[in-house]
C-alpha positions in Angstrom: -135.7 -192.6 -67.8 -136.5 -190.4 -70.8 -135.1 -191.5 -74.2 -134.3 -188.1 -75.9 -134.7 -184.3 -74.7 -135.1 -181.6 -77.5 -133.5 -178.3 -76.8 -132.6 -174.5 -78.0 -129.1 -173.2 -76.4 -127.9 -169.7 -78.3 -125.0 -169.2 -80.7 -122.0 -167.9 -79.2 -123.0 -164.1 -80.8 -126.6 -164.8 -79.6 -128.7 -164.3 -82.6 -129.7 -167.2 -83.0 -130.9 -170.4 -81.3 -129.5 -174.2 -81.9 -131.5 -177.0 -82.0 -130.5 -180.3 -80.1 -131.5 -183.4 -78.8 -130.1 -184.3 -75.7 -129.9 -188.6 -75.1 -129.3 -189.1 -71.1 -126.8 -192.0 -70.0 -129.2 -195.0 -69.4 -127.0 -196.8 -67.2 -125.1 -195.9 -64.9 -121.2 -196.3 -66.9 -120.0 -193.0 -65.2 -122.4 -190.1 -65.1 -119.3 -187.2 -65.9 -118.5 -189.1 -69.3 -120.5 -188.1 -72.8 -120.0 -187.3 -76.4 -121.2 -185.0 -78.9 -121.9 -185.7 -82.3 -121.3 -183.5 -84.7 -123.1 -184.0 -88.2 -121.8 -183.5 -91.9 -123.2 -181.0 -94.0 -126.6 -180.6 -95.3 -126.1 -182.4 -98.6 -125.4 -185.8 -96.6 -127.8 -185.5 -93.9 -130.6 -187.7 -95.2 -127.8 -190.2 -95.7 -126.3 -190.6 -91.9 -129.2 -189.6 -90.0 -130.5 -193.0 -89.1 -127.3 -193.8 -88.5 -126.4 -190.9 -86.3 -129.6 -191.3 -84.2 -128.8 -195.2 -84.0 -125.5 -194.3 -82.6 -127.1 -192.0 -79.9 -129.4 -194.5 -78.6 -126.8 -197.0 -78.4 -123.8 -195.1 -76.7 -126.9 -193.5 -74.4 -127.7 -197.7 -73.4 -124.0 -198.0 -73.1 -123.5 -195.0 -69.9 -122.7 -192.0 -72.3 -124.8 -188.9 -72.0 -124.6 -187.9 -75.7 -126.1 -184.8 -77.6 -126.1 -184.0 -81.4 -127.3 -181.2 -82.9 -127.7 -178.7 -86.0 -126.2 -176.2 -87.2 -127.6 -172.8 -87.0 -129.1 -172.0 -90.4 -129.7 -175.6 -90.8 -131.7 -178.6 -89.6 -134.4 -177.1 -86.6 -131.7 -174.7 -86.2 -132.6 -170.7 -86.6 -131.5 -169.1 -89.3 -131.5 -169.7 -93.4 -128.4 -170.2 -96.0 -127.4 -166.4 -95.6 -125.9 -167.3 -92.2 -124.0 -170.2 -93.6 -120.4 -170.0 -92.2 -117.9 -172.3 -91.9 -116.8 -170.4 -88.8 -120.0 -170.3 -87.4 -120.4 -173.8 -87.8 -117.1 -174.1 -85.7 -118.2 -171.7 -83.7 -121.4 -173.6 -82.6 -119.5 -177.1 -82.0 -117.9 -175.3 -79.4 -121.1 -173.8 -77.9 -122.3 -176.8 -78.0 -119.6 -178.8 -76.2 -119.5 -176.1 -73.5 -123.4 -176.5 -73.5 -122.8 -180.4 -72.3 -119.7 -180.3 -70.2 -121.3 -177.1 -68.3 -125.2 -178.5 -68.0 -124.7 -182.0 -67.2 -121.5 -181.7 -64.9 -119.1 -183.6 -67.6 -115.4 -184.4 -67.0 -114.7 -186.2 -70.3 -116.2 -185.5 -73.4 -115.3 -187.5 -77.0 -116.5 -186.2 -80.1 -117.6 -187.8 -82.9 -117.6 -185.7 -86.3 -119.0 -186.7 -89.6 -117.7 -186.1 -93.0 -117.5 -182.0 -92.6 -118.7 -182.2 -89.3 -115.5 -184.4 -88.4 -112.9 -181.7 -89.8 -114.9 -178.6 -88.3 -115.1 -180.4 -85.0 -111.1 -180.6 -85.3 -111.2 -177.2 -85.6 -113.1 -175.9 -83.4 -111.9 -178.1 -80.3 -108.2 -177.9 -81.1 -106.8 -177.0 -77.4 -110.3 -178.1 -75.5 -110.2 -181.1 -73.2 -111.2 -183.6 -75.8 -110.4 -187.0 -74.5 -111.0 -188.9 -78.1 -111.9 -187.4 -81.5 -113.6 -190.5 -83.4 -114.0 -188.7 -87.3 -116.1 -190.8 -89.3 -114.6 -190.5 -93.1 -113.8 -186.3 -92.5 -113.1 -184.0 -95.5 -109.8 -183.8 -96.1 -110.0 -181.3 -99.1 -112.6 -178.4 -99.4 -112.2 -177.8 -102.9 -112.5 -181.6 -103.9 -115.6 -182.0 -101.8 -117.0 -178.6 -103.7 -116.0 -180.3 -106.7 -117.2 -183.9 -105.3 -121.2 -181.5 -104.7 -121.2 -179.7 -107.7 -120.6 -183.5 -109.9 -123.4 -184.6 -107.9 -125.9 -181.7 -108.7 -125.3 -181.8 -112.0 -126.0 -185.4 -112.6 -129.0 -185.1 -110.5 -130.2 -182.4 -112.5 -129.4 -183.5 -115.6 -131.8 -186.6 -115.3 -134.4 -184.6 -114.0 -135.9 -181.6 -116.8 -138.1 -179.7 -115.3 -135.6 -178.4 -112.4 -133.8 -175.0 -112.0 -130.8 -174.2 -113.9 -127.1 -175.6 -112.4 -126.5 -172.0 -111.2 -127.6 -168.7 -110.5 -125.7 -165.3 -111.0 -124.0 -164.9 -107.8 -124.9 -167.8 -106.1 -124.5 -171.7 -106.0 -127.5 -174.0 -106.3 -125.9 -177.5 -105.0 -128.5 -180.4 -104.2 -131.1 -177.7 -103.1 -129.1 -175.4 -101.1 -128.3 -171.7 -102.1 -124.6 -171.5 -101.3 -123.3 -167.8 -100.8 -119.8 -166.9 -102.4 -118.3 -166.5 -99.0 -119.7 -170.1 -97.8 -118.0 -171.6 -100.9 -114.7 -169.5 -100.8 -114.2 -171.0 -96.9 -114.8 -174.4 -98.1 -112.2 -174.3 -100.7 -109.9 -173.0 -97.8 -110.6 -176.2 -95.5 -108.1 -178.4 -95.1 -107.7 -181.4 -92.8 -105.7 -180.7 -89.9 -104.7 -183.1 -87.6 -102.8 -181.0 -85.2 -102.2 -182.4 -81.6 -105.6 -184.4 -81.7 -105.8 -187.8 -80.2 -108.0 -190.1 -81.7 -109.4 -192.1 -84.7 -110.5 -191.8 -88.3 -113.2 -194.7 -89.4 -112.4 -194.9 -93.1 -115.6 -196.7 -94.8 -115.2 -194.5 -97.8 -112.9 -197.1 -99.3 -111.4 -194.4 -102.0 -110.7 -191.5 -99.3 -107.4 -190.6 -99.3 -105.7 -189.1 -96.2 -102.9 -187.0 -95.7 -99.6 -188.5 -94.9 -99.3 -187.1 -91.3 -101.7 -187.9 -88.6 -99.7 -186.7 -86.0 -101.8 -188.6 -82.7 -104.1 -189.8 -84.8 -105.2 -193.9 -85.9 -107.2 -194.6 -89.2 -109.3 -197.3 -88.7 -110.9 -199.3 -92.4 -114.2 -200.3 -91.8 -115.3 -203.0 -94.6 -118.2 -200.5 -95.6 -117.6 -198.4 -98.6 -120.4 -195.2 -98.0 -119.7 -194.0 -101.3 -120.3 -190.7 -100.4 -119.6 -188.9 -103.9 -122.3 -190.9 -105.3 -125.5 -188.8 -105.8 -128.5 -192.0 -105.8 -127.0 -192.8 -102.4 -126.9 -189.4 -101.3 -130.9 -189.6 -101.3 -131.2 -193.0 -99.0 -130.9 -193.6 -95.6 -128.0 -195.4 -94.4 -127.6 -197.7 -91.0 -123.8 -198.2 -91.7 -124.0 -201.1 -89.0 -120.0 -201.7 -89.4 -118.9 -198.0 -89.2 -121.5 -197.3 -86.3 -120.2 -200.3 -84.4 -116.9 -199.6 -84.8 -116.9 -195.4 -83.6 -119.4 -196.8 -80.5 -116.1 -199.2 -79.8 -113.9 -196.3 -80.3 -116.1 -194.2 -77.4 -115.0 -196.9 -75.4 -112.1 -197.1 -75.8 -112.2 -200.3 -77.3 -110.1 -199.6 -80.8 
């Protein structure tokens, strides 16, 4: 049985196409169950992809047909920063899950979000048949993780000379991304909102704070600190062995 499957489906307005790889149950668990995985932003993609692909593979071995994927305007994804939206971004989770449920004849989907990806997902899918939102250390605040980005650049900038000035008239230049004005002004808007999702939070950022009402969700601490906000990490690949095991447990229902 094949390993991975890459694929195009198209945004929900059609104009453009998003990139995913699709990982087939490799047992045979229940062939209606699956999970999507939704990844962070740009900035922290070097850091969780191994991580994210580890967790494919292994949920995959473990009966789940999974499928992650990017973002338009990011990743293999069509499109560039100018069609950078926050709403499109939600917009796409939810093309996406309709894209597995629909193609592979799924009755129960989970969902695993990361960092940004985490709180879009529980956007986007407020009100869809989720059975289990797993969000791996989600933003809570938009405007501290702007602030937690721009800290970062600037360090990284500052140690390096010869790079482009902190900012440009108009627009953002955060860890080599061009951020548009909108982009940033629905960032500082996002807020995490727990609504009438059921599910977990896997805390390994050992300083993130939550809000005070979960409503159905459980946080989980995972003795991993990620350290997100630090910019040197930012750059390296991380396996997170404790946090991965612990949202592959929480797929099954095991947490």
């Amino acid at each position: 049985m094949m390993n991975q499957l890459g694929l195009y489906f198209p945004t929900s307005d059609g104009k453009e196409q998003i990139f995913a790889l699709y990982h087939p149950a490799q047992t045979e668990r229940d062939s209606s169950e699956a999970v999507l995985v939704c990844p962070p932003a740009p900035f922290e993609m070097r850091r969780s992809h191994r991580a994210q692909r580890n967790l494919a593979r292994n949920l995959a071995n473990k009966g789940f047909h999974v499928l992650r994927f990017d973002y338009r305007g990011t990743g293999d994804s069509t499109g560039d920063f100018q069609t950078w939206s926050l709403a499109a971004w939600q917009a796409d989770i939810k093309v996406a899950a309709e894209y597995l449920m629909n193609q592979y004849g799924i009755q129960r989907l989970s969902v695993v979000g990361t960092r940004l990806g985490a709180t879009l997902a529980l956007n986007a899918l407020q009100g869809f048949k989720v059975r289990r939102f797993i969000l791996w250390d989600p933003i809570v605040d938009g405007q501290s993780y702007l602030d937690q980005l721009q800290r970062s650049h600037e360090f990284l900038v500052s140690r390096e000379s010869d790079k482009p000035p902190y900012a440009s008239v108009g627009r953002l230049q955060l860890l080599g991304f061009a951020l548009t004005l909108d982009w940033q002004n629905e960032l500082k808007e996002l807020r995490l909102n727990p609504g009438n999702a059921r599910g977990l939070i896997i805390q390994s950022q050992k300083d993130l704070t939550l809000p005070n009402e979960l409503g159905h969700l459980k946080a989980v601490t995972v003795d991993e600190d990620q350290q997100w906000h630090d910019p040197i990490l930012l750059q390296l690949q991380s396996f997170a062995h404790q946090s991965i095991a612990a949202i592959e447990k929480a797929c099954e229902g095991k947490l």
